[in-house]
N, C-alpha and C positions, 0 to 999 in steps of 0.2 A: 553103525553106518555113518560116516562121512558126509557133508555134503555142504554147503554154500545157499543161500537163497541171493537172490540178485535179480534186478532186472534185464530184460533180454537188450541185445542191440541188435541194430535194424539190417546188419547181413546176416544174422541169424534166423533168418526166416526160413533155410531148410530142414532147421531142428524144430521151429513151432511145426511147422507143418508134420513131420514126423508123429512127434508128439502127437495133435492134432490126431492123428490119423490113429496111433496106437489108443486115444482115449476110446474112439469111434466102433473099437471093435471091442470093447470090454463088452459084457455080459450085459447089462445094464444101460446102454450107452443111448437107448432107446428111451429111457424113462431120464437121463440126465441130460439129453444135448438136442436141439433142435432142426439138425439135418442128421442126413444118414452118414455111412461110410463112403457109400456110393458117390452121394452129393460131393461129399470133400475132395476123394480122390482127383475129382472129373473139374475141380477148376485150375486156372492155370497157375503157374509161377507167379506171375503179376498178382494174382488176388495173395498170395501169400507174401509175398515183396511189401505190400501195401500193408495189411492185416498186422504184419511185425513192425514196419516205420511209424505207425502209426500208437503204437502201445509200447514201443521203445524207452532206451535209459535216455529224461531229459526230456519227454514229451510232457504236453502239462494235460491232455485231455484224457487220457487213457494210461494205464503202466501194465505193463508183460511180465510176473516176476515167475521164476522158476528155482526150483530145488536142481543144485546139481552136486552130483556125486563127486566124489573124489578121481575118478575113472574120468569126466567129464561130461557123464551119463547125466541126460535130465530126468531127473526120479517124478519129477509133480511141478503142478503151473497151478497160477489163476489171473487172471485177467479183473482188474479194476478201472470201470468207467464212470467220467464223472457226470453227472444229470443235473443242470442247471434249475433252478425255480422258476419257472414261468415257462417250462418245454412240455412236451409230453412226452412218455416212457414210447417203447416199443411196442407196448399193448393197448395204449392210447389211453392211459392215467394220464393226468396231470401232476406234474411233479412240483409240489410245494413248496420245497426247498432244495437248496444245494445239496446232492448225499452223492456215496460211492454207491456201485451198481456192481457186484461179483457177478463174475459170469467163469466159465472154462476152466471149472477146477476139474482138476485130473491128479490122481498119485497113481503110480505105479502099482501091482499088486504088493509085489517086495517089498515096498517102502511105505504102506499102511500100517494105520495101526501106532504108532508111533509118534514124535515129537516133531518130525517133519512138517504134517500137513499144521498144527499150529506155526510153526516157525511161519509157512507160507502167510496164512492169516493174518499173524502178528507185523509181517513186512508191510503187504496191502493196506491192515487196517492206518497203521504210521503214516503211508503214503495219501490216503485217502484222507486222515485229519490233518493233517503239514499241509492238504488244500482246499482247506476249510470244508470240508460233507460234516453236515451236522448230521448225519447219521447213516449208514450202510446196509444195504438192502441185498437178498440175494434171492433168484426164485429156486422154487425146488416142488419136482411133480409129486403130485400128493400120494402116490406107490413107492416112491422114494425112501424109504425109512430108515437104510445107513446112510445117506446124504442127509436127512433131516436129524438122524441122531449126532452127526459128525458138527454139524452148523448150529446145536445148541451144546455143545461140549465147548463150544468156539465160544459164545457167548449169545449165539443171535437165539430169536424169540417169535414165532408166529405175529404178523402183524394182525390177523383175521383177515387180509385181502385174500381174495381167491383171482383167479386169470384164468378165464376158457382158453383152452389150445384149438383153435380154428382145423387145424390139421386130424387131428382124433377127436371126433364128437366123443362128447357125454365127457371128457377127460379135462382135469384143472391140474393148475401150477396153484402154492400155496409163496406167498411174500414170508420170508422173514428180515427181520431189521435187526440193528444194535444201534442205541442213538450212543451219543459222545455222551463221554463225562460228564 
């Protein structure tokens, strides 16, 4: 299989969304993503317009990058954000240092299993040290076990943080990291 990794540009926002949308109804999408299918459908073009300009090729705060096929199919995404030292996360850590933050990984089924989802990794992780993160975080819900077995074949590593999910009592995210060389 074919394919390209690259970062998105910012009138590409009806293929994130797409994407988006197809990640939202995999089997799993529940224990990977933090809204529903419903939730996505239901916002406007704008939040997507927005969502893609802002994780575009050439943005310094965030990068969109995606696997594309030869067809022009995009097979798999992830989304790296960067988390300054002195902010606080989304779940109200305090973030120590400069790192990348993974969020919005998605592959295709087709396209699992394979060299793909590292190619994705290996782009992000380049993109996230070329802006100084001294190290890469990504969460992942602790029922997760082929997204946790996927994210240490990658290299990353249980940090020990845990993160309550406000939304499903009694339910946690588990942090894992990869610090830099």
């Amino acid at each position: 299989m074919g394919y390209v990794i690259r970062s998105i540009r910012a009138d590409e926002w009806p293929a994130v969304k797409e994407l988006r949308l197809d990640s939202l109804r995999d089997p799993v999408a529940h224990l990977a993503f933090l809204e529903t299918y419903e939730e996505a459908v239901a916002r406007p073009d704008s939040f997507w317009e927005d969502r893609a300009a802002g994780a575009a090729e050439g943005e310094t705060g965030a990068q969109h990058f995606v696997a594309e096929g030869s067809d022009g199919r995009w097979l798999g995404q992830l989304v790296v954000l960067l988390e300054e030292a002195g902010t606080t996360d989304w779940a109200g850590f305090p973030v120590e240092r400069r790192q990348g933050h993974i969020v919005g990984v998605y592959i295709q089924p087709e396209a699992r299993g394979g060299e793909l989802t590292r190619a994705l990794f290996a782009a992000g992780l380049e993109w996230a040290w070329g802006a100084g993160a001294e190290r890469v975080r990504l969460i992942v819900h602790e029922d997760n076990g082929r997204a946790q077995g996927l994210y240490r074949k990658v290299g990353f590593v249980p940090s020990g943080i845990r993160v309550s999910l406000p939304q499903v009592a009694g339910e946690s995210e588990l942090e894992f990291v990869l610090e830099r060389d």
